[in-house]
C-alpha positions as CSV (number, residue, x, y, z in Angstrom):
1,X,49.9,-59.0,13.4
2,X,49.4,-58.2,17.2
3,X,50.7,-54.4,16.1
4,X,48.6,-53.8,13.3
5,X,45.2,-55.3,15.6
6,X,46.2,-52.6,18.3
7,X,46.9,-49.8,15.8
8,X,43.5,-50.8,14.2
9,X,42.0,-50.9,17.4
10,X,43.4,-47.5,18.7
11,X,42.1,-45.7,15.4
12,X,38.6,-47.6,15.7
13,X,38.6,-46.3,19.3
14,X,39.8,-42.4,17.7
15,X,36.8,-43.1,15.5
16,X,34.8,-43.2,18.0
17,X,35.7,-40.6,19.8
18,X,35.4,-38.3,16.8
19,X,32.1,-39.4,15.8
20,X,30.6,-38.8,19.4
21,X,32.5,-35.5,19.2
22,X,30.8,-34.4,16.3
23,X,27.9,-35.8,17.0
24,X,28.3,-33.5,20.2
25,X,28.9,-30.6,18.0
26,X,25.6,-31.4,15.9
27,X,23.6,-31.6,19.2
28,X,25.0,-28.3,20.2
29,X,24.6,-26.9,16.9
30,X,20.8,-27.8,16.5
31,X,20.7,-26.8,19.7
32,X,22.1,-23.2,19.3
33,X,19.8,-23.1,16.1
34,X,16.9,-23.9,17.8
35,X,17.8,-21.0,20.5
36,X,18.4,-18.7,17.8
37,X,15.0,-19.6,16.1
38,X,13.3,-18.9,19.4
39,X,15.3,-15.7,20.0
40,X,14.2,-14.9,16.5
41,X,10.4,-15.1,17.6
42,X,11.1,-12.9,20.7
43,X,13.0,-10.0,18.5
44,X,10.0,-9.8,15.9
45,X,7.2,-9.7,18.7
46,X,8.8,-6.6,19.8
47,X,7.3,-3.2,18.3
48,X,9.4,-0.4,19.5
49,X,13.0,-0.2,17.8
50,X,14.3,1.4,21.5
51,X,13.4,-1.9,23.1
52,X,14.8,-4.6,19.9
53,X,18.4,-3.0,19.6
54,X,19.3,-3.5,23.3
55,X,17.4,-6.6,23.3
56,X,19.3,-7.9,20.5
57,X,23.1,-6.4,21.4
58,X,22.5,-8.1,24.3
59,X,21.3,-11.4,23.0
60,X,24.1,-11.4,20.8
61,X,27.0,-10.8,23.2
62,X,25.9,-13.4,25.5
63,X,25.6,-16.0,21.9
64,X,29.2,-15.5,20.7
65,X,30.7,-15.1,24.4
66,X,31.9,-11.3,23.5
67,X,33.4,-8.4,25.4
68,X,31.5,-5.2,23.9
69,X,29.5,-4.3,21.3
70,X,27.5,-2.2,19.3
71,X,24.4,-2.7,16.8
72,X,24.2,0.4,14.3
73,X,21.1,1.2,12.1
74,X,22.4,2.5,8.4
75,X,20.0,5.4,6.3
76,X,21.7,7.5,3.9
77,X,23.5,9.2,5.7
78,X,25.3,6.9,7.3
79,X,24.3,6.3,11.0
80,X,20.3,6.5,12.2
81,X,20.4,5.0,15.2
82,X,22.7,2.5,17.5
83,X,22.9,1.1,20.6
84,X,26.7,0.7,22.4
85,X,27.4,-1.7,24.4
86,X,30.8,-0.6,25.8
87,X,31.9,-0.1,22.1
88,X,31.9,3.7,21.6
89,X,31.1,4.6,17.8
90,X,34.3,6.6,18.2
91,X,36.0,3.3,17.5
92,X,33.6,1.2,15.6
93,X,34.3,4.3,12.9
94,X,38.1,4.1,12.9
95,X,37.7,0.4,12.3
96,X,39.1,-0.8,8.9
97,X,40.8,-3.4,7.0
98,X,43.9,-3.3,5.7
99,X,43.1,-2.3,2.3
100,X,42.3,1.0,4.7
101,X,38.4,0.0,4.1
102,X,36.0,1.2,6.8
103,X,34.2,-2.4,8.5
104,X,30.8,-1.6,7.8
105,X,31.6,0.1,4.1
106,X,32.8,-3.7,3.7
107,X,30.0,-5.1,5.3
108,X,27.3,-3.1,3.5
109,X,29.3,-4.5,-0.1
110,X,29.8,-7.9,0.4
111,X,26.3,-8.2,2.8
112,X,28.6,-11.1,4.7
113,X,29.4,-11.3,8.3
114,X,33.5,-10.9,9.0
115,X,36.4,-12.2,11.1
116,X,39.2,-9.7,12.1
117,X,42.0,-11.4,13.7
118,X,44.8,-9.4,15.9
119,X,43.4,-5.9,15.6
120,X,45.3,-4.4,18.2
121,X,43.4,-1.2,19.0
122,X,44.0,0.9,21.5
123,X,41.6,3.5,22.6
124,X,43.2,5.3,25.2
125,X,43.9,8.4,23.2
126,X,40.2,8.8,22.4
127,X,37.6,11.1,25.0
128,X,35.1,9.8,26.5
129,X,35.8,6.1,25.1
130,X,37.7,4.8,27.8
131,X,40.5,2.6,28.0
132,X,39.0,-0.4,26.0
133,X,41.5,-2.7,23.7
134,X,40.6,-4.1,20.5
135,X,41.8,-7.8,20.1
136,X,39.4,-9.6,17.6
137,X,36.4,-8.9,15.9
138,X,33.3,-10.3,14.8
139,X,30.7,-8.2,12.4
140,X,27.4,-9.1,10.6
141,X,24.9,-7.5,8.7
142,X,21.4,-6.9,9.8
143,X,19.7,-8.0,6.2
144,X,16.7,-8.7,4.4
145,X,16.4,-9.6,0.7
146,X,19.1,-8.4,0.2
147,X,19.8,-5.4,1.9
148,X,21.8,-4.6,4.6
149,X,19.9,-2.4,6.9
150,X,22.3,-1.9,9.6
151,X,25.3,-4.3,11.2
152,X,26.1,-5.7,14.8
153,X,29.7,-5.8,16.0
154,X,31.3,-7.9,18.5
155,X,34.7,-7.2,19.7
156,X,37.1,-9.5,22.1
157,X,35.7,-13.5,22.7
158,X,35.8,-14.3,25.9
159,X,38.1,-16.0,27.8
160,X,41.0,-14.9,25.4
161,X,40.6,-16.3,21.9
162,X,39.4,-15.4,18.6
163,X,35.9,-15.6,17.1
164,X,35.3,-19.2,14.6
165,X,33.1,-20.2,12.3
166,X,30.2,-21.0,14.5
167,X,30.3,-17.7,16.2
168,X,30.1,-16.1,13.1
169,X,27.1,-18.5,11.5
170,X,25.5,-17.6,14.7
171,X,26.1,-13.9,14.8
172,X,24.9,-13.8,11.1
173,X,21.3,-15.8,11.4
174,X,20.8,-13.3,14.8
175,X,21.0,-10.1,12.4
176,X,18.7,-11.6,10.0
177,X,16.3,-11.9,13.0
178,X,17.4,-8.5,14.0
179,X,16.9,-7.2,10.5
180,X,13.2,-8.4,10.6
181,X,12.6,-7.0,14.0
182,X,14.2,-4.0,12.8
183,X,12.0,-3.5,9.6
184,X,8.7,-4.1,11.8
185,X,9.1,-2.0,14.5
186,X,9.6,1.0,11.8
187,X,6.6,-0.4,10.0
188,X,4.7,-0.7,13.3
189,X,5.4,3.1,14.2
190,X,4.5,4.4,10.9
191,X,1.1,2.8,11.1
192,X,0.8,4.3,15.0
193,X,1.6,7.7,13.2
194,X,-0.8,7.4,10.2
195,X,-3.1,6.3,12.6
196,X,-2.9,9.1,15.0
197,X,-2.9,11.3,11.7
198,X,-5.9,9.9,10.7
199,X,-7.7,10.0,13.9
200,X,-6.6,13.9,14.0
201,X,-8.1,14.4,10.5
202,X,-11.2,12.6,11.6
203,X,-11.7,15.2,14.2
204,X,-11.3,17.3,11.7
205,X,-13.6,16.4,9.8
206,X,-16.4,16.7,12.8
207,X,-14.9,20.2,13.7
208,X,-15.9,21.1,10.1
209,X,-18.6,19.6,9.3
210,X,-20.2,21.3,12.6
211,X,-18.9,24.6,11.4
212,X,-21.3,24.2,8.7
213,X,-25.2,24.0,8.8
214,X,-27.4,21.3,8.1
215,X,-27.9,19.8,4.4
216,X,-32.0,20.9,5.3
217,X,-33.0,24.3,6.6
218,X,-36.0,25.4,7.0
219,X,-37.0,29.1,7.8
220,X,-40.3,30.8,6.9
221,X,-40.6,31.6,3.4
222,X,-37.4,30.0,2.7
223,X,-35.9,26.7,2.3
224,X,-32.3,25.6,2.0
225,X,-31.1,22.6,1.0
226,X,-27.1,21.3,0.1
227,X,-25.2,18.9,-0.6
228,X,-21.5,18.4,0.2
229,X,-18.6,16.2,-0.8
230,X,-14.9,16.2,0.4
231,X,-12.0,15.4,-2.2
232,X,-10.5,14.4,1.5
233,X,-11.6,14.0,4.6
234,X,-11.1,18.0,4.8
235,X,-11.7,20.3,2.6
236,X,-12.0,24.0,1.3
237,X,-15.3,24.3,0.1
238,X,-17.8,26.0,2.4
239,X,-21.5,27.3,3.0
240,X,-23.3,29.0,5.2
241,X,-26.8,30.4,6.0
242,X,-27.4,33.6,8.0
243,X,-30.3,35.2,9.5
244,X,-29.3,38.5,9.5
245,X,-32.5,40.4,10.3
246,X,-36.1,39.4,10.3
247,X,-36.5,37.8,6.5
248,X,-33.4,38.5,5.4
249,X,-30.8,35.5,4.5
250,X,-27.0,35.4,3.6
251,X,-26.3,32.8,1.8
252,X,-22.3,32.2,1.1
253,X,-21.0,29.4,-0.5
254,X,-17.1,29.5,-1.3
255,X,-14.0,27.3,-2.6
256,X,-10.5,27.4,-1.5
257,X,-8.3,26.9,-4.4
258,X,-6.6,24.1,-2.4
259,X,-7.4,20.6,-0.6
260,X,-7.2,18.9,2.1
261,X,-6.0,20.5,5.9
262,X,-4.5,24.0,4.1
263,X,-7.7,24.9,2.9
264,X,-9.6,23.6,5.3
265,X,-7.6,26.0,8.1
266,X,-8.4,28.5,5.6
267,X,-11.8,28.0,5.3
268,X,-12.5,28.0,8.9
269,X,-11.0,31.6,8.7
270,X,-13.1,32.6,6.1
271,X,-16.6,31.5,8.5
272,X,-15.2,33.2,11.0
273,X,-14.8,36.7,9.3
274,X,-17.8,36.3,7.4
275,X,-19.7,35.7,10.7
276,X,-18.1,38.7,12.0
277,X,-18.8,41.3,9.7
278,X,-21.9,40.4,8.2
279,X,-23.5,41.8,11.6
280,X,-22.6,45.1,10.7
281,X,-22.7,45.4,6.9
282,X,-24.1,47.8,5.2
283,X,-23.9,45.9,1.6
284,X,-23.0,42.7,0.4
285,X,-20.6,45.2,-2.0
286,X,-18.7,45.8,1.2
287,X,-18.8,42.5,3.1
288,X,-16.8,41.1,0.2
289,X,-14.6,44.0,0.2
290,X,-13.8,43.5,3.8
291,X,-13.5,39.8,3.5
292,X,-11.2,40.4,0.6
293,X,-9.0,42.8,3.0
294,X,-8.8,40.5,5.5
295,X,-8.1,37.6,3.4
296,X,-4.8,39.1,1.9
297,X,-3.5,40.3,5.3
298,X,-3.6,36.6,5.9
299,X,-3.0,34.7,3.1
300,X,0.3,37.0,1.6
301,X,2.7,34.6,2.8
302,X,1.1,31.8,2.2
303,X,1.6,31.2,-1.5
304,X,-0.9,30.8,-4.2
305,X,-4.2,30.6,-2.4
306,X,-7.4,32.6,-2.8
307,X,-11.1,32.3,-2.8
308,X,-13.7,32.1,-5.2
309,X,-17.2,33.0,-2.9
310,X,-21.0,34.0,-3.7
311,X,-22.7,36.2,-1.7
312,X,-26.3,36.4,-1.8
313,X,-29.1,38.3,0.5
314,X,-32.4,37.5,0.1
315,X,-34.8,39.6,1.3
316,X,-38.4,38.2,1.5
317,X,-39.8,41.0,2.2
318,X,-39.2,42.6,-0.5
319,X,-39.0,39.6,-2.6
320,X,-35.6,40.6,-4.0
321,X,-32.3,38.6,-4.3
322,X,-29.0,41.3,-3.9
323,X,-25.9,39.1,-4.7
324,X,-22.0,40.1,-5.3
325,X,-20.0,37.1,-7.6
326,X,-16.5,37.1,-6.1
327,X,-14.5,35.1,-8.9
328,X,-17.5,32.3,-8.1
329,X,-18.7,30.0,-10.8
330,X,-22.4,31.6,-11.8
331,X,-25.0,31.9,-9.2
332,X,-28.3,30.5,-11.7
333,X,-31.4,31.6,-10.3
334,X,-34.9,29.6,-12.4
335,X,-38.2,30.7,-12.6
336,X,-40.6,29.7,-15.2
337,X,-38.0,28.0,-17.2
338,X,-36.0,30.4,-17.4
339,X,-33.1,30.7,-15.4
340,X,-30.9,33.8,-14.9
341,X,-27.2,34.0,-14.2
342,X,-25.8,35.4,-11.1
343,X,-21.9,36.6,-12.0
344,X,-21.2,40.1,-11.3
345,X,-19.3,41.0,-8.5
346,X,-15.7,41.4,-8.8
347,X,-12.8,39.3,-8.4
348,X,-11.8,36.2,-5.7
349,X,-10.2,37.2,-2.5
350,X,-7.3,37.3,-1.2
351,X,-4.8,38.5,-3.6
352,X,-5.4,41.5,-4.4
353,X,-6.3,44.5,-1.6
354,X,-8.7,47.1,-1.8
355,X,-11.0,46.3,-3.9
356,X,-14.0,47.8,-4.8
357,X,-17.2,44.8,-5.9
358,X,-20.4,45.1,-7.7
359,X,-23.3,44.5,-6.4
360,X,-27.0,43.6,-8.3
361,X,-30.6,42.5,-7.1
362,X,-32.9,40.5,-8.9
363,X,-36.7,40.3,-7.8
364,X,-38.4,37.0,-6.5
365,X,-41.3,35.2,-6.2
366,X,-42.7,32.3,-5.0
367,X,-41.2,29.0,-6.4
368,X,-38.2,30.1,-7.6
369,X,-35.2,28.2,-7.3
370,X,-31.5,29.8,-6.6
371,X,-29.0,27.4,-7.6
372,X,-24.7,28.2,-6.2
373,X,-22.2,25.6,-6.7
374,X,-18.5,24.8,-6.5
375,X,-16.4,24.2,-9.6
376,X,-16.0,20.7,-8.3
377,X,-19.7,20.1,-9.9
378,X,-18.6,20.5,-13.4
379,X,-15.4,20.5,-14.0
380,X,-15.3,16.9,-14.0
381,X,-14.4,14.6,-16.9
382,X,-16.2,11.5,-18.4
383,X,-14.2,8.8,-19.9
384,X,-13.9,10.6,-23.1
385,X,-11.9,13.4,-21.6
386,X,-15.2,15.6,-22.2
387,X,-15.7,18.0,-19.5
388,X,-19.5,18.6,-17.8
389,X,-19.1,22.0,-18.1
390,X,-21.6,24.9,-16.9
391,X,-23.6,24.6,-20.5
392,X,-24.8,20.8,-19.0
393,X,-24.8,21.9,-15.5
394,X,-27.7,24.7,-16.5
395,X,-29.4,22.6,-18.8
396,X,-29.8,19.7,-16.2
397,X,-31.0,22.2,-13.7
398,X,-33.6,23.6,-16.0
399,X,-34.5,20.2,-16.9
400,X,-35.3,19.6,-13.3
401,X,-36.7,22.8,-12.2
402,X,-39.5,21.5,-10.3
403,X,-38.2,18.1,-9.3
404,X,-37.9,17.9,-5.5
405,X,-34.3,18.2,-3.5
406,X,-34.1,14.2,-3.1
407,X,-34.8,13.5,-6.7
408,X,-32.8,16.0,-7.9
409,X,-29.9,14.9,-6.3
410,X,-30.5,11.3,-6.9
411,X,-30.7,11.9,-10.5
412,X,-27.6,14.6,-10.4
413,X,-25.1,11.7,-8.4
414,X,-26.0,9.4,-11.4
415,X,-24.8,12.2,-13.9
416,X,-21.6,13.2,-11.6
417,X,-21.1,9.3,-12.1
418,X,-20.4,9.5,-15.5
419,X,-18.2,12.2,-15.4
420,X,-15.9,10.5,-12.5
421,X,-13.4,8.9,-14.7
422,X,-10.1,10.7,-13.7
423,X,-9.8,10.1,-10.2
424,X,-6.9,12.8,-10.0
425,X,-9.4,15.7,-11.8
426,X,-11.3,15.0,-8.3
427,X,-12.5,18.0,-6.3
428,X,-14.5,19.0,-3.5
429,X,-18.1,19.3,-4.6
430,X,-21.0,22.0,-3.3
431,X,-24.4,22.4,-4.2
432,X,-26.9,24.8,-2.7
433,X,-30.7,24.9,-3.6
434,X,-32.6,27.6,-2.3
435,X,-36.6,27.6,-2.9
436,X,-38.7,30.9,-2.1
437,X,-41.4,29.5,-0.1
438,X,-43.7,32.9,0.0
């Protein structure tokens, strides 16, 4: 009776022991959880991927009490980026199991951390890796929903030994973390980039708009009024008013048969040489042959792009109108409810070299309107499919001969408004409205 009292009392006493042991274990375990959770926090504040992967190899090696390390960032291609910790890539991709698997092909399949026992590599025959010995293993995947994003290795525990359970539950909730780190640094340096890109196309978008004149000019005789509208924040469309001489006015408006920054570099090209030569033109017939020169010098390796322009020169004192139609949608120019179309010229620029444009003058007189557009205005579709078309375009503007610039447009948005339905048919939209004052 005596025996079996000590026995029981020995294994009550063993009881004890085990349950404070465990409950040791427990404290150390919420304890290393709680580290990790914090660690967690510190990884996913950091914004910049160069600063979380050493951040995190180091974290981790001093967690699982390793030797070396390395943390490696997977794309398609295999590696993107990785950060060694005395564990060259030279070994981490000669790794494998004995199935002859490579570690992280097994890792990115079974998106579980891993345990390799009694590796046994020796890198002594591989340049500049050193003389570093493989005994044990620990791997996990960086994850998230999912998806293994990258891995973290950890070779040799220290003292001698071999990686357990905990290590690897530890090692595994630290490239979650990492993962999530990972994921938004990248997201944080794509929105630094869009938002430099946006910035840049913000300047832009001054630089252009200054290129152009104001949506109100007023000269003697003469009044010019616009309005402009951007697909983008850049575009190809583009006007201009020139003063060549005393009374006379150029009046360009042109389209790029692109969007966004291509055609807006090309359009800034197109002021330029317009600028240029119109100081020593003898016709608008030859300004738009020169233009057209220039243009296909310029635009010949560039693909597919040309430009439609109008050229007009008014000439007050003379009270005619010369214009040259360069592939432009018509030129309409009203007076007493009639309106006439401005479309001969030639072809758009900057295909085809050499050639020759027609050029034609219509008289003026006081009130009459001059009305040069992009295709943006009309080749928009309502909610039918039904286009606006140049019949509707003309009959609006005949409709509103005499209304003034800020009615006109009012009443014009509202149309444009019903003929917005496919935001993909959108385009960049000019209007010019020139009223002979004299």
């Amino acid at each position: 009776m005596e025996k079996f009292l000590d026995d029981l009392l020995k294994t009550d006493e063993s009881l004890k022991k085990r349950v404070v042991q465990l409950e040791d274990k427990l404290d150390d375990q919420v304890t290393k959880i709680l580290d990790l959770s914090r660690l967690g926090a510190v990884f996913t504040s950091i914004m910049d991927l160069k600063m979380v992967l050493p951040t995190v190899m180091e974290t981790a090696l001093d967690i699982v009490k390793g030797e070396v390390g390395e943390i490696v960032i997977f794309d398609l291609n295999g590696r993107q980026e990785s950060v060694s910790w005395g564990l060259s890539p030279k070994i981490t991709d000669r790794l494998h199991i004995k199935t002859g698997e490579k570690i992280y092909e097994i890792i990115k399949q079974t998106k579980e951390p891993l345990i390799i026992d009694h590796v046994n590599f020796k890198g002594d025959n591989l340049s500049g890796v050193g003389s570093v010995n493989i005994e044990s293993l620990l791997i996990a995947p960086l994850k998230t929903q999912d998806k293994v994003i990258g891995a973290i290795t950890i070779a040799n525990k220290k003292p001698a030994g071999n990686f357990d359970d905990d290590d690897k539950f530890a090692l595994d909730v630290l490239g979650s973390f990492a993962a999530v780190a990972v994921l938004n640094a990248n997201l944080h340096q794509e929105a630094l980039k869009k938002q430099k890109i946006e910035h840049e196309l913000e300047l832009a978008q001054q630089v252009q708009r200054t290129l152009m004149p104001e949506k109100v000019n007023t000269f003697e005789g003469l009044e010019v009024f616009t309005f402009n509208a951007q697909a983008a924040q850049v575009g190809g469309d583009f006007y201009d008013i020139i003063e060549v001489a005393d009374g006379k006015y150029l009046i360009i408006v042109a389209d790029v048969s692109n969007k966004g920054v291509p055609a807006a570099l090309i359009m800034s090209t197109v002021r330029s040489y317009v600028r240029v030569v119109a100081l020593n033109m003898d016709s608008l017939a030859e300004l738009a042959s020169k233009i057209n020169n220039l243009l296909c010098h310029d635009i010949q390796n560039i693909g597919n792009m040309f430009v439609t322009m109008f050229f007009g020169l008014i000439d007050l004192s003379k009270h005619v109108i010369y214009s040259v139609n360069a592939g432009h949608p018509p030129g309409y120019l009203l007076s007493n409810g009639k309106s006439t179309k401005l479309k001969t010229g030639g072809l758009f620029l900057g295909q085809f070299s050499d050639l020759e444009y027609k050029e034609i003058q219509n008289i003026i007189k006081h009130g009459d309107r001059l009305f040069v557009f992009t295709d943006g205005l009309f080749e928009c579709v309502n909610s039918k499919g039904e286009m606006l078309g140049l019949a509707n375009v003309e009959k609006f503007l005949l409709q509103n001969e005499h209304t003034s610039w800020e009615r006109l447009l009012s009443k014009l948005k509202g149309l444009l408004e019903k003929y917005s339905y496919d935001e993909g048919r959108v385009d960049d939209t000019t209007l010019m409205m020139v009223e002979v004052k004299k």
